[in-house]
MOPAC internal coordinates of N, CA, C and O (Angstrom, degrees):
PM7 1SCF
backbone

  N    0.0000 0     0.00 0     0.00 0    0    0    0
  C    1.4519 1     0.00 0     0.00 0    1    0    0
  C    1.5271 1   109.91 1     0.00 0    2    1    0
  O    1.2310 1   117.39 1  -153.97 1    3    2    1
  N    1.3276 1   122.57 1    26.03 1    3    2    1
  C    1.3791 1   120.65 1   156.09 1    5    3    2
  C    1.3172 1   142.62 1   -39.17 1    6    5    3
  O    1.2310 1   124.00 1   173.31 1    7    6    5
  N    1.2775 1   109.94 1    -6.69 1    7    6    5
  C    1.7077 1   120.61 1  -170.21 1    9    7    6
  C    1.4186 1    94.76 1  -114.68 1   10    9    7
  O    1.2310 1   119.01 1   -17.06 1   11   10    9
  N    1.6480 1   119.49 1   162.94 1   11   10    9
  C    1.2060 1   134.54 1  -153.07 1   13   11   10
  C    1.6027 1    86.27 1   -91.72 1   14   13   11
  O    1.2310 1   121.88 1   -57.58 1   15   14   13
  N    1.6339 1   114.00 1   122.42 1   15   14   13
  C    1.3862 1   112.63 1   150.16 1   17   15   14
  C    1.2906 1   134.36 1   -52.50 1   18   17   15
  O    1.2310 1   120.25 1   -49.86 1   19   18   17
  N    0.7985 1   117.12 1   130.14 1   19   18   17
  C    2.0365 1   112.87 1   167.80 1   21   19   18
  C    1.1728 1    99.60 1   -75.43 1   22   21   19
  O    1.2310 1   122.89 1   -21.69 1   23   22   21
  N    1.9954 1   112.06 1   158.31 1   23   22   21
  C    1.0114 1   118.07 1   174.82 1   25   23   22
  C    1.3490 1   119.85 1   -61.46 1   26   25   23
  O    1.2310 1   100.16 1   161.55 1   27   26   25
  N    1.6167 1   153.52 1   -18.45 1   27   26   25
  C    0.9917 1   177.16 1    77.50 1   29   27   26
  C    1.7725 1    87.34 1    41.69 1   30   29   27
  O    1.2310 1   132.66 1    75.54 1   31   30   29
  N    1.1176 1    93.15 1  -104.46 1   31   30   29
  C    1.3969 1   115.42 1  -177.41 1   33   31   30
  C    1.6346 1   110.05 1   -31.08 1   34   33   31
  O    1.2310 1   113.64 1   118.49 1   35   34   33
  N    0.9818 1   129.64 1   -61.51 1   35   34   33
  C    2.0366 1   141.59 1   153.14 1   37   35   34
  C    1.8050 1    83.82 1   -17.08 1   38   37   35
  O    1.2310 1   118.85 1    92.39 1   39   38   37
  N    1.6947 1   119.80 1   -87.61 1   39   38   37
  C    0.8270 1   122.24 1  -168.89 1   41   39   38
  C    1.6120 1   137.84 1    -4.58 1   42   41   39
  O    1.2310 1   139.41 1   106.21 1   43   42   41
  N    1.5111 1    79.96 1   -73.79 1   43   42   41
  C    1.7932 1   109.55 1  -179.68 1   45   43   42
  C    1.7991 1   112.18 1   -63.16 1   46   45   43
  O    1.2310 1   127.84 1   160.14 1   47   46   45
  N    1.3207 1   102.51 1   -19.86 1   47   46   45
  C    1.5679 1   102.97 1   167.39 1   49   47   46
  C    1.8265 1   106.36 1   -83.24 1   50   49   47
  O    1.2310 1   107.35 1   164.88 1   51   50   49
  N    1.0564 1   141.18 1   -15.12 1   51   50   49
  C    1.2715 1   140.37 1  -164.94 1   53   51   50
  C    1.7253 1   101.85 1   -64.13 1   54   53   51
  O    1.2310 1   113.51 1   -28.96 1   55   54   53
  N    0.9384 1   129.87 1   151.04 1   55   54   53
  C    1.4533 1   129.82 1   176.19 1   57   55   54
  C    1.6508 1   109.02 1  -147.35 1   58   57   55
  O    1.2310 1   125.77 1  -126.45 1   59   58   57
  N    1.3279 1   106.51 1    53.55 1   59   58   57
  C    1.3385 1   111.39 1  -171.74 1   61   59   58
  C    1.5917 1   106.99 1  -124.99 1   62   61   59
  O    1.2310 1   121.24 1   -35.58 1   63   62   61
  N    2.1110 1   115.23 1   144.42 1   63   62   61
  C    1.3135 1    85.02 1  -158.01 1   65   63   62
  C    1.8289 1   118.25 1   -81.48 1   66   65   63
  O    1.2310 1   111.84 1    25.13 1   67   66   65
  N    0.9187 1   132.98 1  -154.87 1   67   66   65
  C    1.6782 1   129.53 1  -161.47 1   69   67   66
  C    1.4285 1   106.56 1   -95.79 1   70   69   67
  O    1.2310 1   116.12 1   167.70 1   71   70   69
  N    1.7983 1   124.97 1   -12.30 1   71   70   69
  C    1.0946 1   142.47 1  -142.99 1   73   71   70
  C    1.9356 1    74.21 1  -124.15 1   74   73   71
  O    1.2310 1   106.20 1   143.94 1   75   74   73
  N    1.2051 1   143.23 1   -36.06 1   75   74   73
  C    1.5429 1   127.48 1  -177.37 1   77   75   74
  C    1.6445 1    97.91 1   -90.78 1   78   77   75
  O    1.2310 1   118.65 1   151.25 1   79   78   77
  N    1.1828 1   120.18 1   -28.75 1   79   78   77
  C    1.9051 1   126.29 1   174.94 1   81   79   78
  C    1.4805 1    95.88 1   -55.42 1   82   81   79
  O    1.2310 1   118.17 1   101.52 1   83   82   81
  N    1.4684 1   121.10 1   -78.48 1   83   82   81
  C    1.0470 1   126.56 1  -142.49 1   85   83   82
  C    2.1257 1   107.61 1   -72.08 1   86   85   83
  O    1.2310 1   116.72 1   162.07 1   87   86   85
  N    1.1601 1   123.84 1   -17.93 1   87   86   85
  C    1.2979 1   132.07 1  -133.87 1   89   87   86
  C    1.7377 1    79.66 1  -121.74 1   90   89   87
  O    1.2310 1   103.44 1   170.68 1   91   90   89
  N    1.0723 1   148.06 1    -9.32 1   91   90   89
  C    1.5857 1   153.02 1  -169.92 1   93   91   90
  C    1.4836 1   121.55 1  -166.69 1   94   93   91
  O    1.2310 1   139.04 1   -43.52 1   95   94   93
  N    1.4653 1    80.69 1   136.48 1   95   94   93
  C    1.7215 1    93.45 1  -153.49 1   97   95   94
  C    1.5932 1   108.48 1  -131.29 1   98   97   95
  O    1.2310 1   110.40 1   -83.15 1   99   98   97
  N    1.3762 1   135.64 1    96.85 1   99   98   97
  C    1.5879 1   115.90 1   168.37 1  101   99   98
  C    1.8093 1    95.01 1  -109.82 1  102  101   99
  O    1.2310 1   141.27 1   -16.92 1  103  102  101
  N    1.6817 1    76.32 1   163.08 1  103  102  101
  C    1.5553 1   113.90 1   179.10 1  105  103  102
  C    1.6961 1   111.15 1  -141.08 1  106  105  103
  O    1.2310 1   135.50 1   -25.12 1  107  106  105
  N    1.3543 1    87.61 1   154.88 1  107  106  105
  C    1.5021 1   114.02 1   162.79 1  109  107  106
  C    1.4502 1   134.50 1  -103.54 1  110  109  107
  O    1.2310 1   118.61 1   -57.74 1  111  110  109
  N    1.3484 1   120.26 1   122.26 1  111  110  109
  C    1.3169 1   117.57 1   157.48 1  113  111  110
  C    1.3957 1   128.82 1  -128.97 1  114  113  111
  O    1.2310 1   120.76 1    16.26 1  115  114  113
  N    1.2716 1   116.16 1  -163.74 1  115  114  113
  C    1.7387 1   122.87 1  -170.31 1  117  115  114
  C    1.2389 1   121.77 1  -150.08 1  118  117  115
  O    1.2310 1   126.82 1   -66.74 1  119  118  117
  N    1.5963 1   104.50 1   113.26 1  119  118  117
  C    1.4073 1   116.71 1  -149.10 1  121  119  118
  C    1.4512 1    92.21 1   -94.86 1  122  121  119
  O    1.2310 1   113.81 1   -34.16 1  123  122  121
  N    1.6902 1   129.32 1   145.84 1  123  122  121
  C    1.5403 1   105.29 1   166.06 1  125  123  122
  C    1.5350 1   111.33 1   -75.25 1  126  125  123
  O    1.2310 1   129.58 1   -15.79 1  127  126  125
  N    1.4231 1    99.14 1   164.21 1  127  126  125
  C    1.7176 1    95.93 1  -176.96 1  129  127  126
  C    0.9858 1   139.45 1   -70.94 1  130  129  127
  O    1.2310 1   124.14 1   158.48 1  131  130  129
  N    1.9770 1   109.66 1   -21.52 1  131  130  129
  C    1.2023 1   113.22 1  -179.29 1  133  131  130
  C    1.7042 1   107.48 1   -86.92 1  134  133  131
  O    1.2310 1   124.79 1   168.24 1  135  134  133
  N    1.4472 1   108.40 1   -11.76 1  135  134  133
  C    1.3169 1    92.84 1   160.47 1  137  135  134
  C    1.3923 1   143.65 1  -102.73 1  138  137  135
  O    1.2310 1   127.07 1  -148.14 1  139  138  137
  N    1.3577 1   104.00 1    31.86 1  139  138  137
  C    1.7685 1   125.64 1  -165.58 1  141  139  138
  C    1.7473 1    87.52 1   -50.91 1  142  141  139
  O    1.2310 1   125.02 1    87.07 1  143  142  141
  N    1.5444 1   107.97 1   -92.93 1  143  142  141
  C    1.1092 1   121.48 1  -164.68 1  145  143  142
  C    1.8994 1   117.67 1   -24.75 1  146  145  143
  O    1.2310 1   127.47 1   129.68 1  147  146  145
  N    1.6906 1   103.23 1   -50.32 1  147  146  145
  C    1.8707 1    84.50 1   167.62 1  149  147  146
  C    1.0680 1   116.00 1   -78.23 1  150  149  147
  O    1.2310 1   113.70 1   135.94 1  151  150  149
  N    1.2582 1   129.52 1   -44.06 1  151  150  149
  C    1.8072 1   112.18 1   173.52 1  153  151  150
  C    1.0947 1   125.72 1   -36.38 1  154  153  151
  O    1.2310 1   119.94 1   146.68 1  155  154  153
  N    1.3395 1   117.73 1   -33.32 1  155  154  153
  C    1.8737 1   123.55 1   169.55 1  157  155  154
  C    1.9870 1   102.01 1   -66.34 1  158  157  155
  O    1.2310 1   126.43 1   121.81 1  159  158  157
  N    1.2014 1   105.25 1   -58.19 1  159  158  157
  C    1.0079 1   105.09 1  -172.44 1  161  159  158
  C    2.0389 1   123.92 1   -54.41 1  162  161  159
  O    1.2310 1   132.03 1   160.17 1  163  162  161
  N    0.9572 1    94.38 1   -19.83 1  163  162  161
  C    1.6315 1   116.19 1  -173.94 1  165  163  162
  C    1.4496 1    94.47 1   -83.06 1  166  165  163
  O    1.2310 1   126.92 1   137.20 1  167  166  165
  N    1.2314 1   104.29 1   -42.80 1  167  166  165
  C    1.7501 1    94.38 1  -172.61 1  169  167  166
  C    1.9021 1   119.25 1   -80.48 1  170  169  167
  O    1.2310 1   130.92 1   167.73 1  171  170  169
  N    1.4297 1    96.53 1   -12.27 1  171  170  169
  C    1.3024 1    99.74 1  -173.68 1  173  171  170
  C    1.4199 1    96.98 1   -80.47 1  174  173  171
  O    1.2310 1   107.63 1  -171.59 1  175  174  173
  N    1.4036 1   140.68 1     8.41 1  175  174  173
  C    1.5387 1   144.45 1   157.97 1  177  175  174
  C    1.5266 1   120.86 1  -137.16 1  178  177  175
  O    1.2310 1   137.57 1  -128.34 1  179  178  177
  N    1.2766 1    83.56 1    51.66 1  179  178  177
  C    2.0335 1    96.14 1  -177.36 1  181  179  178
  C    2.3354 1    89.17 1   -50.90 1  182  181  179
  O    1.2310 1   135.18 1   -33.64 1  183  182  181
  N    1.4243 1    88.23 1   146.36 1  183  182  181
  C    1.3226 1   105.06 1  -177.54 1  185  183  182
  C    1.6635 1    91.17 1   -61.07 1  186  185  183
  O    1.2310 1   129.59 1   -19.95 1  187  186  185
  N    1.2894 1    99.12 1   160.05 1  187  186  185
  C    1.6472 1   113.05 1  -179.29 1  189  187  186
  C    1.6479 1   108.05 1   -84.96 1  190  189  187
  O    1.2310 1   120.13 1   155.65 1  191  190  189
  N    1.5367 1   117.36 1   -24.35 1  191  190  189
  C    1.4297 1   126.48 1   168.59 1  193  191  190
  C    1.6808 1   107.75 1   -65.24 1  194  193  191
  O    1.2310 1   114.88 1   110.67 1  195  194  193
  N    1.2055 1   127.32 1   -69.33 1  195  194  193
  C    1.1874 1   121.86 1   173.76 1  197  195  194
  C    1.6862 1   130.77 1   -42.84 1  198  197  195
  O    1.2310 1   121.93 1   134.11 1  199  198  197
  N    1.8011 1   113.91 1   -45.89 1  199  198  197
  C    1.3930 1   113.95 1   141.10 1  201  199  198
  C    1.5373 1   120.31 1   -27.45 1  202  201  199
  O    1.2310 1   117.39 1   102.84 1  203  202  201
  N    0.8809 1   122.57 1   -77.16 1  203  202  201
  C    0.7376 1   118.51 1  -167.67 1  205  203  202
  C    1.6478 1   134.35 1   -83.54 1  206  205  203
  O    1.2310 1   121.90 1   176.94 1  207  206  205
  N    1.6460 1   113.97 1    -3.06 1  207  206  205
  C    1.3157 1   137.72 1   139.27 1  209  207  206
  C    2.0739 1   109.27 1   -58.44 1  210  209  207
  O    1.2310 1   118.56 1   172.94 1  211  210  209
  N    0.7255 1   120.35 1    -7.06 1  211  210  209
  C    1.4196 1   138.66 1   156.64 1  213  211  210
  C    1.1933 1   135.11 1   -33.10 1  214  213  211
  O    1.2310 1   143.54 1    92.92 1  215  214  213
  N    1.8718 1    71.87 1   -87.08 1  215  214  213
  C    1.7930 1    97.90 1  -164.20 1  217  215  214
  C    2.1489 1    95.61 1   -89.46 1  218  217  215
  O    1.2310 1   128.60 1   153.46 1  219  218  217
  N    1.6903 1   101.05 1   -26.54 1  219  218  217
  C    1.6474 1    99.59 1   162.58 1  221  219  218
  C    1.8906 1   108.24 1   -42.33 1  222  221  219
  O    1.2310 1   119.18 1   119.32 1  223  222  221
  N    1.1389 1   119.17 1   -60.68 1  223  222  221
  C    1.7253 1   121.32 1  -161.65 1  225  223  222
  C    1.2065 1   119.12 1   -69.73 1  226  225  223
  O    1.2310 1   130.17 1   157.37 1  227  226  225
  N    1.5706 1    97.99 1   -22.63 1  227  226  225
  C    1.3590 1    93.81 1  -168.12 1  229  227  226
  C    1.6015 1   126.63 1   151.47 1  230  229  227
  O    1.2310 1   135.81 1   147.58 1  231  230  229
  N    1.4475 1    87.00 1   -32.42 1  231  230  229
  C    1.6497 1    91.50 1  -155.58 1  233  231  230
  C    1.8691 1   130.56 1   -85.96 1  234  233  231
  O    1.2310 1   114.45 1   -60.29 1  235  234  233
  N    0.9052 1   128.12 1   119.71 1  235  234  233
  C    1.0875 1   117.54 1  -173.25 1  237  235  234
  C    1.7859 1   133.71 1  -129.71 1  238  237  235
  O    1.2310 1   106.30 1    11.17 1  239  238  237
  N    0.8106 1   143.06 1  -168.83 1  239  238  237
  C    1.3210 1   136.72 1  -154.60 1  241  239  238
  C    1.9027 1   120.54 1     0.32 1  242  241  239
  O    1.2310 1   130.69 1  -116.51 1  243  242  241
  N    1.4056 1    96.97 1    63.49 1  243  242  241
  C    1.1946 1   119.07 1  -162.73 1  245  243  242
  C    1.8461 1    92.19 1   -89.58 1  246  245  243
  O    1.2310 1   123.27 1   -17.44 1  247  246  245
  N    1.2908 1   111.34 1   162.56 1  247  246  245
  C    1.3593 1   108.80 1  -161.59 1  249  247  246
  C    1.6445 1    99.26 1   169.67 1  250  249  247
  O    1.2310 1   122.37 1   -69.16 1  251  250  249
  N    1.7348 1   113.07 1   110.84 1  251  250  249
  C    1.4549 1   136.54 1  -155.25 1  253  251  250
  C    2.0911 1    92.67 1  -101.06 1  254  253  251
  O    1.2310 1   117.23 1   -68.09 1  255  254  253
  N    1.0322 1   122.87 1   111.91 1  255  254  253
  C    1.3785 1   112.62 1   152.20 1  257  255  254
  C    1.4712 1   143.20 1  -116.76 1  258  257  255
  O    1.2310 1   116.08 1   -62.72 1  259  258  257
  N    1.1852 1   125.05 1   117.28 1  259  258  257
  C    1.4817 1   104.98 1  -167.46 1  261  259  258
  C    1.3116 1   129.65 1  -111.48 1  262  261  259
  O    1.2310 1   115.05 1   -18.61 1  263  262  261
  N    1.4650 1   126.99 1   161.39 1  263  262  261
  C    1.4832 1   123.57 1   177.51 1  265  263  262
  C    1.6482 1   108.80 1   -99.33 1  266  265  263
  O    1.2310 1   112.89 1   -66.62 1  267  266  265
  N    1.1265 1   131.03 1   113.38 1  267  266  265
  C    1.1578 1   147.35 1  -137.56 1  269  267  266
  C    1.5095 1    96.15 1   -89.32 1  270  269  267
  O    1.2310 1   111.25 1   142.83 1  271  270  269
  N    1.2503 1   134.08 1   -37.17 1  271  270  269
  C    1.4507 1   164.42 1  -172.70 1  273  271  270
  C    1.8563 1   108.58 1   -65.35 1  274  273  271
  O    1.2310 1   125.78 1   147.36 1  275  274  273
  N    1.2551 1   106.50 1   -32.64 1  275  274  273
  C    1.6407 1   112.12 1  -173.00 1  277  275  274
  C    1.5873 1    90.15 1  -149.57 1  278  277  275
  O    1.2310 1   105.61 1   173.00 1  279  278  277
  N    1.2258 1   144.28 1    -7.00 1  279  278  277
  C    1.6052 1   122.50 1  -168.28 1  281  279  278
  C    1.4597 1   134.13 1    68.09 1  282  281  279
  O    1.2310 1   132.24 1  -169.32 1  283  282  281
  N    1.7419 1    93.96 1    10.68 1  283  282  281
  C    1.5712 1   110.11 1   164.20 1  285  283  282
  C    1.4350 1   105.83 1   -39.41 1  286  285  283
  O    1.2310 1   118.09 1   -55.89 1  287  286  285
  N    1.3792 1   121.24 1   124.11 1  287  286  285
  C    2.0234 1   106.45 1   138.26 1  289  287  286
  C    1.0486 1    93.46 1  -136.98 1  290  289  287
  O    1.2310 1   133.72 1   -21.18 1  291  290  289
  N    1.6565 1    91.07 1   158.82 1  291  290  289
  C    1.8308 1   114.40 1  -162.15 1  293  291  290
  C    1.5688 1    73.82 1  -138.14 1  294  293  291
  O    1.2310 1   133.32 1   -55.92 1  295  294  293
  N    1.4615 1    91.85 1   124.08 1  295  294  293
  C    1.6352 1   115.57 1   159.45 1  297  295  294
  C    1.3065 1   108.69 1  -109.54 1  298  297  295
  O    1.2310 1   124.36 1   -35.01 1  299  298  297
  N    1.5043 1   109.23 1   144.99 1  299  298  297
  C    1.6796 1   122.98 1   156.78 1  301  299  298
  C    1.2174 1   114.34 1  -112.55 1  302  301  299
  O    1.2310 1   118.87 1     1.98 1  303  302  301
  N    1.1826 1   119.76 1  -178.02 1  303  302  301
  C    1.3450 1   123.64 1   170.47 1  305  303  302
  C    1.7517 1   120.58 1   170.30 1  306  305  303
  O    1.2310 1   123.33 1   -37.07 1  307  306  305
  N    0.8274 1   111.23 1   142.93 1  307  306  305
  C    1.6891 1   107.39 1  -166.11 1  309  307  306
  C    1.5632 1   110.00 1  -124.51 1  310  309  307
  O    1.2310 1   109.42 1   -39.54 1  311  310  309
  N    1.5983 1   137.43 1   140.46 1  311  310  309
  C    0.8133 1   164.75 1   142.24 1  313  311  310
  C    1.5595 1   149.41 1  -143.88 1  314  313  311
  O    1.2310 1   111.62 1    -5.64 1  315  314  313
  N    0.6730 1   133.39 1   174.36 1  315  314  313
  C    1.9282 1   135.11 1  -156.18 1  317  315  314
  C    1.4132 1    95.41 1   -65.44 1  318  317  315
  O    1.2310 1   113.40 1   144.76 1  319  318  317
  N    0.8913 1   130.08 1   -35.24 1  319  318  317
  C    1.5340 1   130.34 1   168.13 1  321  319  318
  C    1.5286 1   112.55 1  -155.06 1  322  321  319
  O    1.2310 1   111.44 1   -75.21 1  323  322  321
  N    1.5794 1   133.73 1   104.79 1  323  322  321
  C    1.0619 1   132.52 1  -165.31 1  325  323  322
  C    1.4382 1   108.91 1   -74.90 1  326  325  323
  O    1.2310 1   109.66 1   157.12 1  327  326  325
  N    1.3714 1   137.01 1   -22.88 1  327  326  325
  C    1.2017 1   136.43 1  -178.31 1  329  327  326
  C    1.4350 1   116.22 1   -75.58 1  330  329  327
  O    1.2310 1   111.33 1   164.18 1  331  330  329
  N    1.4791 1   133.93 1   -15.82 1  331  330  329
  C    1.3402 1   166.18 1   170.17 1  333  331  330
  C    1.8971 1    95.63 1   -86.68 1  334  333  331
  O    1.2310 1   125.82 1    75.02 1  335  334  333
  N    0.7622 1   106.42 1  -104.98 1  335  334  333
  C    1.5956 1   105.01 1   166.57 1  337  335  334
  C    1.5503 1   120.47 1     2.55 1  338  337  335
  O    1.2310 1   131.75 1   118.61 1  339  338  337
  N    1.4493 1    94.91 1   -61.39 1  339  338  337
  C    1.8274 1   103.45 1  -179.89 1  341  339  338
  C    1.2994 1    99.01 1   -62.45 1  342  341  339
  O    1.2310 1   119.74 1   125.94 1  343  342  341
  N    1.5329 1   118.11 1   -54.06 1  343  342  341
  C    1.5584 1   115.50 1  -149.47 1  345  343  342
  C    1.7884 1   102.16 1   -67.40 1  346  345  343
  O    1.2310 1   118.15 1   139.41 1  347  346  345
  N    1.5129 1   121.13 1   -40.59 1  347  346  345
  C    1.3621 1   118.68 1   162.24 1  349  347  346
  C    1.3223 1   111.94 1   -28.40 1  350  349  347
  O    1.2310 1   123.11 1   104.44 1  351  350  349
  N    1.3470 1   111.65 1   -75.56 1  351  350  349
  C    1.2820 1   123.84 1  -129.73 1  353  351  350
  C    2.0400 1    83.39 1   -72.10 1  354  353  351
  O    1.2310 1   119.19 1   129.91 1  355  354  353
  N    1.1946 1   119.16 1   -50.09 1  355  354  353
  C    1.4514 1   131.88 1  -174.41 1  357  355  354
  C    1.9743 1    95.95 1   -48.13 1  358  357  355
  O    1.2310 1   115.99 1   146.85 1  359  358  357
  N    1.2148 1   125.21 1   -33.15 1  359  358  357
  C    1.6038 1   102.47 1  -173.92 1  361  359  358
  C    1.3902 1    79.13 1  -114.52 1  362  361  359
  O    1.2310 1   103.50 1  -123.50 1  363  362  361
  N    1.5700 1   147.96 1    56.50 1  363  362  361
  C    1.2155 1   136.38 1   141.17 1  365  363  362
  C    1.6818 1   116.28 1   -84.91 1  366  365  363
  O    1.2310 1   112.68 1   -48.35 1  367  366  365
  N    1.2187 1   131.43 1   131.65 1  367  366  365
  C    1.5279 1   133.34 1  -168.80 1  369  367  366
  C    1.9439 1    94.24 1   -54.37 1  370  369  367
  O    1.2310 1   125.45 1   115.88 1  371  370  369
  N    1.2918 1   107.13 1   -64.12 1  371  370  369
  C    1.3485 1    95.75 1  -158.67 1  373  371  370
  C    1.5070 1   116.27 1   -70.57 1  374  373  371
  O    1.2310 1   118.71 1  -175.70 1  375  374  373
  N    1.5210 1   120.07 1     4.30 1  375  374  373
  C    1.3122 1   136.24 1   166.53 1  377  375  374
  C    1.7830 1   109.51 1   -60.60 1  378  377  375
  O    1.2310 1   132.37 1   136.35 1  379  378  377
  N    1.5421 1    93.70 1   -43.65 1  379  378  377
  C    1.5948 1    98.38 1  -159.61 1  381  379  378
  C    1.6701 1   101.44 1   -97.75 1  382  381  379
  O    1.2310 1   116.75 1   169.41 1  383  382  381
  N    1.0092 1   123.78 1   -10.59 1  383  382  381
  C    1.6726 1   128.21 1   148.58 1  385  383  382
  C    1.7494 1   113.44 1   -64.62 1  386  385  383
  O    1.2310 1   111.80 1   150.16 1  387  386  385
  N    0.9946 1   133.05 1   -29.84 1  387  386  385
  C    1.5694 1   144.90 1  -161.72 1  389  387  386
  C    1.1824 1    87.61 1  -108.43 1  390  389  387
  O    1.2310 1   105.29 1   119.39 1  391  390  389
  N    1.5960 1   144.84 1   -60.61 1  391  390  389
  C    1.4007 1   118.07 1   165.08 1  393  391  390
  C    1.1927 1   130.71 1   -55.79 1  394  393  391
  O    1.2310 1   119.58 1   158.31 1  395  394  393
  N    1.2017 1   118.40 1   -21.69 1  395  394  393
  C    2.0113 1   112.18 1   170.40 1  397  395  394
  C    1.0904 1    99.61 1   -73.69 1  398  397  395
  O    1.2310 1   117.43 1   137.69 1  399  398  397
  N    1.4200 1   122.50 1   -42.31 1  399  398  397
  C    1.9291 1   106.31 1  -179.54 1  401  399  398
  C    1.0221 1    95.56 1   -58.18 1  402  401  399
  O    1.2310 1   107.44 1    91.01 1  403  402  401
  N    1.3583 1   141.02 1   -88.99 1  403  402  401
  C    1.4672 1   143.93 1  -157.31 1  405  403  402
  C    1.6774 1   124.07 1   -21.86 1  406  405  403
  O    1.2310 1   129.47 1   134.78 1  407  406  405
  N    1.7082 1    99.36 1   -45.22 1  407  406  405
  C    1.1400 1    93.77 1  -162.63 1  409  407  406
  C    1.6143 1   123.96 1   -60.75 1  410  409  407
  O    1.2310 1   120.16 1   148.12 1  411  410  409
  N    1.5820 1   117.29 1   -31.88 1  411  410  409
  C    1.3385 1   126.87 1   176.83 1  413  411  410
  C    1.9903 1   107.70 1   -34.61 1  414  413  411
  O    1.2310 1   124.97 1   126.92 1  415  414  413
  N    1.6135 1   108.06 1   -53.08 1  415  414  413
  C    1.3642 1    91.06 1  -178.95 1  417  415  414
  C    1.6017 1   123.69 1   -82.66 1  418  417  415
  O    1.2310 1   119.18 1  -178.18 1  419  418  417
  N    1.0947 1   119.17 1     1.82 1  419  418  417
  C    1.6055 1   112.58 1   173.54 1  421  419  418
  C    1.6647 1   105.15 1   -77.00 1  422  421  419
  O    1.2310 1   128.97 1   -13.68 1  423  422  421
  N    1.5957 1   100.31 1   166.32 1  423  422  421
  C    1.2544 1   119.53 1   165.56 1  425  423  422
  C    1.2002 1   113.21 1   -86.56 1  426  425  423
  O    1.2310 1   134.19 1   -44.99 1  427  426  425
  N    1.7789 1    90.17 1   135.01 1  427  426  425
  C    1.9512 1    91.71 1  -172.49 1  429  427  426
  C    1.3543 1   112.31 1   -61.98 1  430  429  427
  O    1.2310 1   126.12 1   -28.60 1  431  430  429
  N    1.3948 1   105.85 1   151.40 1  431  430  429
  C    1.6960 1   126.49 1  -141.80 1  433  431  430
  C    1.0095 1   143.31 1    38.21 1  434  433  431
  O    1.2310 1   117.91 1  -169.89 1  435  434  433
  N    1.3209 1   121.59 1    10.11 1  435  434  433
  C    1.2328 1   137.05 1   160.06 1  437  435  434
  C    1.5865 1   118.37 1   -54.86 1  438  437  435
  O    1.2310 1   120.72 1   -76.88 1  439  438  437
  N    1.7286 1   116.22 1   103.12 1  439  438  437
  C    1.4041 1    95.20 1   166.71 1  441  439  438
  C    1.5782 1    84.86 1  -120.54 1  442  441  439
  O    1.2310 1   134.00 1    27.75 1  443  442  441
  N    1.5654 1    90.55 1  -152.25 1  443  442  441
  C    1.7324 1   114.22 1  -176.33 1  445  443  442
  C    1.2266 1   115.11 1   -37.01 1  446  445  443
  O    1.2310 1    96.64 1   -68.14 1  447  446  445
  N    1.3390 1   158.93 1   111.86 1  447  446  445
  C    1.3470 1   135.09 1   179.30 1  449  447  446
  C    1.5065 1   114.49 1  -101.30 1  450  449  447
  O    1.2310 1   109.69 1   -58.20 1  451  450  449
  N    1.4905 1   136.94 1   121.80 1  451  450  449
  C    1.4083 1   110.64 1  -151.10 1  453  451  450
  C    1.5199 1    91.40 1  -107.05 1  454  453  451
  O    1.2310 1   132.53 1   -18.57 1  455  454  453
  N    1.9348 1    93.39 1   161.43 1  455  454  453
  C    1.8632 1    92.18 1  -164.61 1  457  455  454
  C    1.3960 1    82.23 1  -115.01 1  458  457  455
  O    1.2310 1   130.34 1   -26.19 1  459  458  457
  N    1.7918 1    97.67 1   153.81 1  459  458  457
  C    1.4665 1    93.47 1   164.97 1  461  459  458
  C    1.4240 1   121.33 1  -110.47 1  462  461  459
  O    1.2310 1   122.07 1   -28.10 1  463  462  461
  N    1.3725 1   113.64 1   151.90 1  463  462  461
  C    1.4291 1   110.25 1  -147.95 1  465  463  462
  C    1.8185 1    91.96 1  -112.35 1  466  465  463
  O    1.2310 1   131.08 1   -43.66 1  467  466  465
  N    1.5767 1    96.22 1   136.34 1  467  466  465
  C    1.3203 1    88.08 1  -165.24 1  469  467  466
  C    1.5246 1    97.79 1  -128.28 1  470  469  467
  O    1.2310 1   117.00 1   175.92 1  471  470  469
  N    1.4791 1   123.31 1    -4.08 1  471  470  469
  C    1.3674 1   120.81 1  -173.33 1  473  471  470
  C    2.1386 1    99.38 1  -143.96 1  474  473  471
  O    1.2310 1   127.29 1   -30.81 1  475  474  473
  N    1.2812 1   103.58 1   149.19 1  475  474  473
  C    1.5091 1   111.73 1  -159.20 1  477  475  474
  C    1.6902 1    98.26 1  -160.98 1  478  477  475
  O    1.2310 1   123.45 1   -65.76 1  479  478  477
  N    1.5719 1   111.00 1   114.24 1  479  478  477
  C    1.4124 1   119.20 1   168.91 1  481  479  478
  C    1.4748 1    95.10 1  -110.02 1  482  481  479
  O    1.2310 1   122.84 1   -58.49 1  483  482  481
  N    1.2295 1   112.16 1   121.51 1  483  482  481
  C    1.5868 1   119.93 1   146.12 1  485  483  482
  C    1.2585 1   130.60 1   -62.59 1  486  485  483
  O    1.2310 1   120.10 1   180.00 1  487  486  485

């Protein structure tokens, strides 16, 4: 197995059940650097509408981490079906106000990047 798997191929090796796939979700994004410090700061008072546009969609034990060094953050987040979850939360009004704020600190084209999760201890 010396040659680079495709994600496809990665896939079909996964042996995890469909109920730990579907129910948890991380991503990647890319903060610019000079704006690390307010993007942290913005989040330490997420609006109380968006909270709670949240826990409306779905989402829960959600949890932002970042690498301070490049502006990595890796989000998780868990719900009954995360792909349902996203799509809520994505045509929720106060979703699409919180993404126009947001967008100023990402790196251009940077959106969600989704990881695939291939290992899970309960």
């Amino acid at each position: 197995m010396g040659t680079h798997a495709s994600s496809a191929e990665l896939q079909e090796l996964i042996r995890l059940p469909e109920e730990t796939t579907r129910t948890r979700r991380c991503f990647l994004l890319h903060i610019r650097p000079e704006k690390l410090a307010e993007y942290v700061e913005v989040h330490q008072r997420v609006w109380p509408e968006m909270l709670a546009a949240l826990h409306e969609t779905g989402w829960r034990n959600y949890s932002l981490f970042l690498r301070p060094e490049d502006g990595l953050v890796v989000g998780c987040f868990e719900a009954e079906d995360t792909a349902a979850a996203e799509q809520r939360m994505a045509e929720h009004p106060v979703n699409t106000r919180w993404q126009a704020e947001m967008a100023q600190y990402f790196v251009e084209g940077s959106r969600p990047e989704p990881l695939l999760q291939y290992f899970h201890l309960a």
